[in-house]
C-alpha positions in Angstrom: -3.0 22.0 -12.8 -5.2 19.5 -11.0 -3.8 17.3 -8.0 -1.7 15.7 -7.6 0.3 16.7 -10.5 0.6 20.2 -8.7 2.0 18.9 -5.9 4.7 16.8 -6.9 8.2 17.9 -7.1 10.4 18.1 -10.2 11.9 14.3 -10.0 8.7 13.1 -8.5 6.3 10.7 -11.0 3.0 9.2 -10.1 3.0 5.4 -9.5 -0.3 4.8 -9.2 -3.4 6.6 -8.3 -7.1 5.6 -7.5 -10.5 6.1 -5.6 -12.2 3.7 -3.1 -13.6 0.4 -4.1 -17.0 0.7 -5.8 -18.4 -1.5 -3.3 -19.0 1.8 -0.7 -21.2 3.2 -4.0 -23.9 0.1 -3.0 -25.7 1.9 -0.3 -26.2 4.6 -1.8 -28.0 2.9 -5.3 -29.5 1.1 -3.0 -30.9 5.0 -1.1 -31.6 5.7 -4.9 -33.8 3.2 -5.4 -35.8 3.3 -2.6 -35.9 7.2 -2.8 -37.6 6.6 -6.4 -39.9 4.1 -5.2 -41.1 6.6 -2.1 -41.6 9.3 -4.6 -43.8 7.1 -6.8 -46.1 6.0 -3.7 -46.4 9.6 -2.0 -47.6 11.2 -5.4 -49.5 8.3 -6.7 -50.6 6.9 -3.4 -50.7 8.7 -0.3 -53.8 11.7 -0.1 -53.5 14.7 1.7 -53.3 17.3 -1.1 -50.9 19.1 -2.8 -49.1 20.8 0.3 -48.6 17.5 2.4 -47.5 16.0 -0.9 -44.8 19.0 -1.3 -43.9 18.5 2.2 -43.4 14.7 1.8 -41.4 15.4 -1.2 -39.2 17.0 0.1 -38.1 15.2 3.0 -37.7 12.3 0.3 -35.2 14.8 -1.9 -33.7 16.4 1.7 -33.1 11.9 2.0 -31.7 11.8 -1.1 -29.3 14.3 -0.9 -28.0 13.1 2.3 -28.1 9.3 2.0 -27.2 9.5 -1.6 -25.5 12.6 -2.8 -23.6 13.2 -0.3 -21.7 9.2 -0.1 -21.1 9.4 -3.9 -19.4 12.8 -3.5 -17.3 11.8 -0.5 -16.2 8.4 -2.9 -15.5 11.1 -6.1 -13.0 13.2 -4.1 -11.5 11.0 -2.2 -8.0 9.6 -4.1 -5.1 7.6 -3.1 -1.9 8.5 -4.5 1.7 6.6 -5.0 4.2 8.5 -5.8 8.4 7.8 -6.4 9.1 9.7 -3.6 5.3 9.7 -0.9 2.0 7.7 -0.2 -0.7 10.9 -0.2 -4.4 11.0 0.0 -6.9 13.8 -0.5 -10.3 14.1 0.4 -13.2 16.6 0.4 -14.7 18.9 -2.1 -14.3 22.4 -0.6 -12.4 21.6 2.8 -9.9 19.1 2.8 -7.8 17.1 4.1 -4.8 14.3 3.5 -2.3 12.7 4.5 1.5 12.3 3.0 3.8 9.8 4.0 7.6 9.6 2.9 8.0 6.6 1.5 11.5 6.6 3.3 9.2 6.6 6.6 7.4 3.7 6.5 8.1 0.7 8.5 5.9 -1.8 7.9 2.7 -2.3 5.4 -0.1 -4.9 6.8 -3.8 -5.3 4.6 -6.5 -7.0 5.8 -9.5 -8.5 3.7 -12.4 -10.4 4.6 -14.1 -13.3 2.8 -16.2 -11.0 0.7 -14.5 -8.7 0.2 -11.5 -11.2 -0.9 -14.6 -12.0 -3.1 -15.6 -8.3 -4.1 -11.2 -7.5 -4.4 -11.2 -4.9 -1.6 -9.8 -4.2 1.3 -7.8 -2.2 4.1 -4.2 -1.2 4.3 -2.7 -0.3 7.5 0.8 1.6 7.0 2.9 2.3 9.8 5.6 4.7 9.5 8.3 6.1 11.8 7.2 10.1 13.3 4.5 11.4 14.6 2.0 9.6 12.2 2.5 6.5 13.5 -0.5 4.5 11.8 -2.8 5.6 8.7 -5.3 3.1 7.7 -6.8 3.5 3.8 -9.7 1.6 3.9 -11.8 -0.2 1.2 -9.2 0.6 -1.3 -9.0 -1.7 -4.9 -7.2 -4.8 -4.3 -4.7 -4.2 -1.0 -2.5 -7.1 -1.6 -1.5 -6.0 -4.6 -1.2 -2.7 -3.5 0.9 -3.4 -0.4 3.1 -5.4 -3.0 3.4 -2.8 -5.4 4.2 -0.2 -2.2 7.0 -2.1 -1.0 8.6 -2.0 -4.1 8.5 1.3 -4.5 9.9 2.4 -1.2 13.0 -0.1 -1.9 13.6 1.3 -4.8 13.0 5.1 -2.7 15.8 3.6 0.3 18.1 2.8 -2.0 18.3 6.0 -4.1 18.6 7.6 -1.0 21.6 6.1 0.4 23.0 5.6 -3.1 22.2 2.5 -3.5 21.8 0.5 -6.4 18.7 -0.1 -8.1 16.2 -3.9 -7.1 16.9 -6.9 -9.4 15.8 -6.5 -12.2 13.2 -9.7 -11.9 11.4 -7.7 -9.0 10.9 -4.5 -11.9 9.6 -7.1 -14.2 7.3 -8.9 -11.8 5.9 -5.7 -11.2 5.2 -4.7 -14.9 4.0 -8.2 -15.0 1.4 -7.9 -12.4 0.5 -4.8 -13.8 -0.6 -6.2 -16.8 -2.5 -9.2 -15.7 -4.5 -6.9 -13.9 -5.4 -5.1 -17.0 -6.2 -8.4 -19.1 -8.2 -9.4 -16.3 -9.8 -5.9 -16.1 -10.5 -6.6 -20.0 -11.9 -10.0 -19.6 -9.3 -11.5 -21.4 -8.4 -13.9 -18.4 -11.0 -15.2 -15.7 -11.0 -14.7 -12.1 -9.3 -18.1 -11.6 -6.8 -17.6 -13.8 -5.5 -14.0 -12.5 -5.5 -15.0 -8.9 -3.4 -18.2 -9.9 -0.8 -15.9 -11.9 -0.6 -12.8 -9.3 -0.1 -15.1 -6.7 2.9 -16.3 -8.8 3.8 -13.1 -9.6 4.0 -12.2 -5.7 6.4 -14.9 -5.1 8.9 -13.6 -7.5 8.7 -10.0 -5.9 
């Protein structure tokens, strides 16, 4: 069973779960390209032979592998999770590492976007939770606002269940499954930028 479903307890259900923004894939296309374009001029351009155009080579592939490869790989195995009960991540290929924070545990949730990448709908979120952790940061993650919306819900709902609580207002569900939607339209096309950020805003209000 692949992760994180094999590391979720029996009353546990994931919330959400997704990679980096695609903006951090950029640089490397842009590697790609210009690895291509290298490859064309040493072979079709550049004398020397057949063994200074094997050596060339393959300090363009050795390039490739490292400015290219490698970044893609990193984005592929690197995963946020939300859970009912934790916030987890997970990254690397063969050794890893995370981090898992009760949801119970965390104090406050700040993101932080700059005008592009307000533009490009990425982001960092900073989470601070009581322990040893203190801060995490998950940077260039999809759409932090919504996120760190989405997050404090979640870990109401987790407080309360603990003390025996009762569960949020029902609105605050609702605005959730609202905003979860509108995402997707927009995600489809069916509504344009403007439109989405005018209803999640609303949406927002209401949580």
């Amino acid at each position: 069973m692949p992760w994180p479903e094999n590391a979720l307890t029996d009353d546990e259900a994931v919330i959400m779960s997704f990679r980096q923004h695609w903006k951090l894939l950029a640089i490397p296309f842009a590697w790609f390209l210009g690895v291509l374009i290298a490859l064309f001029v040493i072979l079709q351009w550049i004398p020397g032979g057949a063994t200074a155009d094997l050596i060339l080579s393959l300090v363009v592939i050795a390039a490739f592998g490292w400015f290219v490869v490698r970044p893609v790989v990193d984005w592929w195995v690197t995963r946020y999770v939300l859970t009912t009960e934790r916030l987890m991540t997970r990254t690397g290929l063969i050794a890893q590492s995370g981090i898992e924070i009760p949801l119970e545990r965390i104090t406050n949730v700040n993101f932080h976007q700059s005008f592009w990448e307000r533009l490009l709908g990425a982001g960092d979120l900073l989470v601070e939770s009581a322990g040893t952790s203190g801060q995490s940061r998950f940077a260039n993650i999809p759409r932090p606002d919504n996120f760190a919306a989405v997050l404090y819900n979640v870990r109401e709902k987790r407080s309360l269940a603990l003390q025996g609580g009762s569960a949020p207002a029902p609105e605050s569900d609702d605005a959730i499954d609202k905003m979860q939607r509108l995402k997707q339209l927009h995600d489809d096309g069916v509504i344009s930028d403007t439109e989405y950020e005018a209803k999640r805003r609303q949406l927002l209000d209401e949580i």
